[in-house]
N, C-alpha and C positions, 0 to 999 in steps of 0.2 A: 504494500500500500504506500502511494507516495504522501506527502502534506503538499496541498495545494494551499499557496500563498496569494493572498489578495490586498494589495496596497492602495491605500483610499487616501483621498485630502481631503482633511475638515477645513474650512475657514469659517472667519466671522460668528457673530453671539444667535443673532435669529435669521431664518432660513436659510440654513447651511447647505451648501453646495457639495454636492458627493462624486465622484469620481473614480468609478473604480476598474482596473487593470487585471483580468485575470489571465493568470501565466499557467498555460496547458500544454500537458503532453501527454502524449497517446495514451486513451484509457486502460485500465488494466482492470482484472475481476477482483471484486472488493474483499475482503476479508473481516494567779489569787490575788481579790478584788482587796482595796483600801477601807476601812473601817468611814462610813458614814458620818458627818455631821447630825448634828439634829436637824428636825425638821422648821426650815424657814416658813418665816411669816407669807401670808398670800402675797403675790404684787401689790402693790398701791393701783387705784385706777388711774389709769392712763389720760383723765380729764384734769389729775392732780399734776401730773408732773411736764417740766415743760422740756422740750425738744430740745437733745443734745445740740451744740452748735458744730458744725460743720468746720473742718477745717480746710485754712487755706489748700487749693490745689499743687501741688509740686510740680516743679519745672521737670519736663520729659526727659531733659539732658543729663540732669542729675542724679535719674534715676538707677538703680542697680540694673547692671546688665542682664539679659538671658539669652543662652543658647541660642533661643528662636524666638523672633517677634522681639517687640520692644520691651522696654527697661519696666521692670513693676518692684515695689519696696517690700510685697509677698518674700519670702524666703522659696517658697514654692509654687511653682505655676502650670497650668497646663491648661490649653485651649483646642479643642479639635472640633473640628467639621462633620459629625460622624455617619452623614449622606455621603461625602465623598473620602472618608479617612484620611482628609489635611490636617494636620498640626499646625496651627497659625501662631502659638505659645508654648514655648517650653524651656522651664527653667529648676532645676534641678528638681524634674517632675520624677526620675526613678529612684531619687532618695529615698532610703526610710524617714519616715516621719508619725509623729504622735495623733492619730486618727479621732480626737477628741469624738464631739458627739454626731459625726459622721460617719460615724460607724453603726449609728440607728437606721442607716438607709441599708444595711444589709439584712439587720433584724425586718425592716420593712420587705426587703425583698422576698424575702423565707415566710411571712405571712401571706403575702402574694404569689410565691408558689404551693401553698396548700390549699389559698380560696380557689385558685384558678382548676388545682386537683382534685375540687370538692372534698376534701379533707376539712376544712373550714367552711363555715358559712359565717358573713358579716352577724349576726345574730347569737354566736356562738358565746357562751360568757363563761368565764375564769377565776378564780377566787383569788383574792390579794390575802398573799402571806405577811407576815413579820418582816422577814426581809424587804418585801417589794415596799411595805408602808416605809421601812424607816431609812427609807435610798435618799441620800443628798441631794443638791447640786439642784438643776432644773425638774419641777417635779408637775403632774397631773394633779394633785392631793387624792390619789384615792385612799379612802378608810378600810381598815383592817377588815377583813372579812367578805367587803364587797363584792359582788360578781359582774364587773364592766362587760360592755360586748365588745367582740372584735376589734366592730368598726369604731367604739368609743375610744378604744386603746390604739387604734393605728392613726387617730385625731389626735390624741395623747402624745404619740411619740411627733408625728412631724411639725405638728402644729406647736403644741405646747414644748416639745422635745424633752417628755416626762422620761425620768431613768427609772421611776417607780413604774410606768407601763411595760417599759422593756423586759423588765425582774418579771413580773409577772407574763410577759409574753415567754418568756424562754422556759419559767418553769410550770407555764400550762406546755406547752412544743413536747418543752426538751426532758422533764423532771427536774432538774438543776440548770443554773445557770451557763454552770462550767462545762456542759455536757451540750447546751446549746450555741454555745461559745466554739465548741470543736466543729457544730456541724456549721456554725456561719462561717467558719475557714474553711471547711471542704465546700461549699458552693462557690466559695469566692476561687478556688483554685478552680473548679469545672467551671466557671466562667470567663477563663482570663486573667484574673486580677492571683497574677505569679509573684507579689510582693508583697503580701498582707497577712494578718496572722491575728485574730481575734484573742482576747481572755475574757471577756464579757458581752454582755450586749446594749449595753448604752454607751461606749468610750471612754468609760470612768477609766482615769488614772492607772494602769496596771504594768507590772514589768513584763517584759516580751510582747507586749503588742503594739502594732504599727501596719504602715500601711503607706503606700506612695499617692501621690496625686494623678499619676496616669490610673493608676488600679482604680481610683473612685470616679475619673471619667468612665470606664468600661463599666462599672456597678451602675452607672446613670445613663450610658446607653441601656443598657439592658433592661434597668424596669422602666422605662420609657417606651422600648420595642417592644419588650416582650409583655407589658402589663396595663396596655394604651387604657382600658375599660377603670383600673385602680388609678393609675398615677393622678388622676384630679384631685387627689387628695393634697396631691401637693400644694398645689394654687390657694388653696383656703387662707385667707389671713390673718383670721382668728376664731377663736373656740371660747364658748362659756360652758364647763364643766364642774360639778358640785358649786355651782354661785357662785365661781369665778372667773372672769372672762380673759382671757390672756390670749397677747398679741403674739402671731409670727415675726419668730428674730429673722427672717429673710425679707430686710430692708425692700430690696430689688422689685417687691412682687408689685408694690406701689410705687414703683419709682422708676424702672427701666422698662419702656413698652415690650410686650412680650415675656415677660418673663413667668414661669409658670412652674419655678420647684430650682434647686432639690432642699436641701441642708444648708445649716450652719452651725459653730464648733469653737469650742475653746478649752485649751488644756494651759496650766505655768506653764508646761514643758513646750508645746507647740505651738503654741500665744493664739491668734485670731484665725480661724477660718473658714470657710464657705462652700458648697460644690453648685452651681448655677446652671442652669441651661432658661433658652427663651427661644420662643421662634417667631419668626417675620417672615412672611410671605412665605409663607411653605419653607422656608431657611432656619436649621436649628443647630444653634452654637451651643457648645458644652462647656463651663472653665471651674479649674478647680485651684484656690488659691490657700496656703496658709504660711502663718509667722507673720500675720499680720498683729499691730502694737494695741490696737482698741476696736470697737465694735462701730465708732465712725470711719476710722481710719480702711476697716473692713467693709464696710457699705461704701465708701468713696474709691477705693478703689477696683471693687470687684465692678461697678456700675461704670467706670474709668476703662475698664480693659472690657467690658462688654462691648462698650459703643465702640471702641477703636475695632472690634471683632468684626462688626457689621458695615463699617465706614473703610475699611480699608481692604477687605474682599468681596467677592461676590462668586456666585455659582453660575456659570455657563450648561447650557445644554448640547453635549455632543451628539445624543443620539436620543428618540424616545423612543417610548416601549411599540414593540409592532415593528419600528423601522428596519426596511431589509438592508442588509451589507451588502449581501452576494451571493447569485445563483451557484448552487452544483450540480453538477453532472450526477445522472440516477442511472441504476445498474437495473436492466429489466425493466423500468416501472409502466406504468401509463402513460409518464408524463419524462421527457427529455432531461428537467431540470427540475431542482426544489429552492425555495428562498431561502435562504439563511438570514433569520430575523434575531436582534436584539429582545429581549424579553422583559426586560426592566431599562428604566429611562438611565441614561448615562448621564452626569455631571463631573465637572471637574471647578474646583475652588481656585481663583487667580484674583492677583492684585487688582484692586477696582481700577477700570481702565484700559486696562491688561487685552489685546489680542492674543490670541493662541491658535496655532497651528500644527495638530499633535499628530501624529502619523498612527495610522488603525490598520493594523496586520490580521486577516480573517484565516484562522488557521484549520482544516480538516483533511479527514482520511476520502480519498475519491476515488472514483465516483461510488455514491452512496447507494448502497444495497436496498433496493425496494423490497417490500411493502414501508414505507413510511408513514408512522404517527405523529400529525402537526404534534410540537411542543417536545417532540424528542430533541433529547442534546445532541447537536450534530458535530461541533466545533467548538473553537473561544477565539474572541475579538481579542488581540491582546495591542493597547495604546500606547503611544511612546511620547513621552512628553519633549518641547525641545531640550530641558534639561538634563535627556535618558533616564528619567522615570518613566516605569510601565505598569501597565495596570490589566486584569485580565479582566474580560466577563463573556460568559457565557452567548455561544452560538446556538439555536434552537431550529428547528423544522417550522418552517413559517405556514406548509400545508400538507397537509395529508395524500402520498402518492402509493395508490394501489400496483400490486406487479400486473404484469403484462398478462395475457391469457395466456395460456399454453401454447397456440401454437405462434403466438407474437413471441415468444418466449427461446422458442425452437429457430424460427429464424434470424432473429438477435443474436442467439450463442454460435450458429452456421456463417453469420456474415463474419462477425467476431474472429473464429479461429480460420475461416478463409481467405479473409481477407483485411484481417486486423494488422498485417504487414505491411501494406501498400499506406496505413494512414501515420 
């Protein structure tokens, strides 16, 4: 079987111009947690207290450098494209780092893998232990004994970012904490996230765990993609729970258009941090920042490196879904040729402004052996950027081509070995 190669030009951002060259020759036949505070006073109402002030902006120039993209005063950054897998940020994104209470989006995910398994139902309710009541730090207040539902305690965790709902999510799950702690490391490993390593489930303070800022973009693609029906949960901005009303510490939801989750987080150890995503016009940016100095300083600039996220690239379309690349040659069939169609729309992320002219190589085994089922993989489009990055995506059967009768079949293979010399 040979690889037939097909070399196409894209230009330009809307109606692209296609051109494609196929290069043929002669067919051939196919073939342990830190002891607790006591339990803090409720909030004050938020009609009592007045608006942190805002600090001045810093000068770009000044700012600490990163790897990738511009300077941020984060200690850690990371911003990707996750339609097109661009990294537009990245600053000492595979360090370990102190996962404070951003590590409640894993406990959220594992809730969301069991409502999705019918294992859970929203309705389902839990008893709060000793433990779960007497949890420090940001808390739901639920009362000893009570039996929240579900969907109360996944309001609880993202909303309020209660460590007291988390306690008690892991040991209705898990029986123990620490035993649900093991399994929120094994999904974070079967999902990607190859540098993270729980000992609890709310981020309290503990030795051996951490966690990178690439690893909690991949935890926020995933219950984005994989949990589209849950993740609204995120967007909420606040909750009144036992007659108290408490606000989402995700500044951004109010303040940056678009923006509709994840988390926010503070450890001593790790100082301020955030995991964000927002989308605009079907466009959804991911950033995950921490070692930020304060909770303003953490809203100004997560909302700082948002807009710069949205104002300084954009997404081109090189292909939509259906668009054909290129006919191949059918062995037998009905039909002389089949189309080899893209199946999912293609994007590629480029500096705002930016022309691009990527080179689209359509790679398959020829000619293709009829009977064919539209939608079978036939090939892969593999894209070459000018900068020689490539990208693959799948080549599909764009129609359904039946084999030949039999005796269309009998003279096809007679012309074939007769006269397949002469071509």
């Amino acid at each position: 079987m040979r690889v037939v190669a097909t070399l196409l030009a894209v230009t330009g951002i809307a109606g692209l111009s296609i051109a494609a060259f196929a290069q043929q020759d002669p067919p051939k036949k196919p073939a342990t947690q830190q002891k607790p505070p006591a339990k803090p006073r409720a909030p004050a109402s938020s009609a009592t207290k007045s608006a942190p002030k805002e600090p001045a902006s810093p000068k770009v120039e000044s700012l600490p450098p990163s790897q990738v993209g511009i300077g941020t005063l984060a200690r850690h950054a990371f911003m990707v494209d996750p339609q097109t897998s661009t990294v537009l940020l990245f600053k000492d994104a595979e360090t370990p780092m102190a996962p404070s209470s951003m590590s409640k989006m894993m406990t959220i995910y594992i809730i969301f893998d069991e409502l999705a398994a019918g294992r859970l139902k929203l309705d389902t309710r839990f008893r709060v232990s000793e433990r779960a009541r007497n949890m420090g730090g940001s808390r739901m207040f639920l009362e000893l004994g009570s039996e929240p539902t579900v969907e109360d305690l996944i309001k609880g965790i993202i909303i309020l970012s209660g460590n007291d709902a988390c306690v008690v999510i892991a040991e209705g799950l898990a029986g123990t904490e620490e035993a649900f702690a093991e399994r929120m490391t094994k999904r974070a490993k079967e999902i990607g996230m190859s540098k993270t390593v729980f000992k609890n489930s709310s981020g309290w303070p503990a030795e051996g765990q951490y966690t990178t800022a690439r690893d909690l973009a991949v935890l926020s693609w995933h219950t984005i993609d994989d949990y589209p029906q849950y993740y609204k949960y995120y967007a909420d901005t606040n909750w009144t729970y036992n007659n108290i009303r408490q606000e989402n510490r995700n500044r951004l939801l109010k303040t940056v258009a678009g923006t509709d989750g994840l988390k926010t987080g503070h450890t001593e150890e790790g100082g301020y941090g955030q995991t964000t995503s927002a989308v605009r016009d079907g466009r959804r940016l991911i950033l995950v920042v921490n070692g930020l100095a304060s909770m303003a300083e953490r809203a100004q600039e997560t909302a700082r490196l948002m807009e710069w996220g949205y104002r300084e690239s954009t997404n081109i379309t090189v292909f939509r879904a259906g668009d054909m690349l290129v006919e191949a040659p059918v062995w037998l069939g009905a039909q002389e040729k089949v189309p080899l169609v893209i199946p999912k729309t293609v994007q590629l992320t480029m500096p705002t402004g930016q022309t691009v002219t990527p080179r689209v190589v359509a790679r398959f085994d020829g000619p293709v052996a009829a009977p064919i089922i539209k939608g079978t993989k036939i090939g892969t489009a593999v894209v070459t950027l000018p900068d020689n990055r490539t990208m693959e995506y799948p080549l599909e059967a764009g129609a359904d081509v039946p084999r030949m009768g039999v005796f269309g079949r009998v003279s096809s293979m007679l012309q074939h070995y007769m006269f397949g010399w002469l071509s």
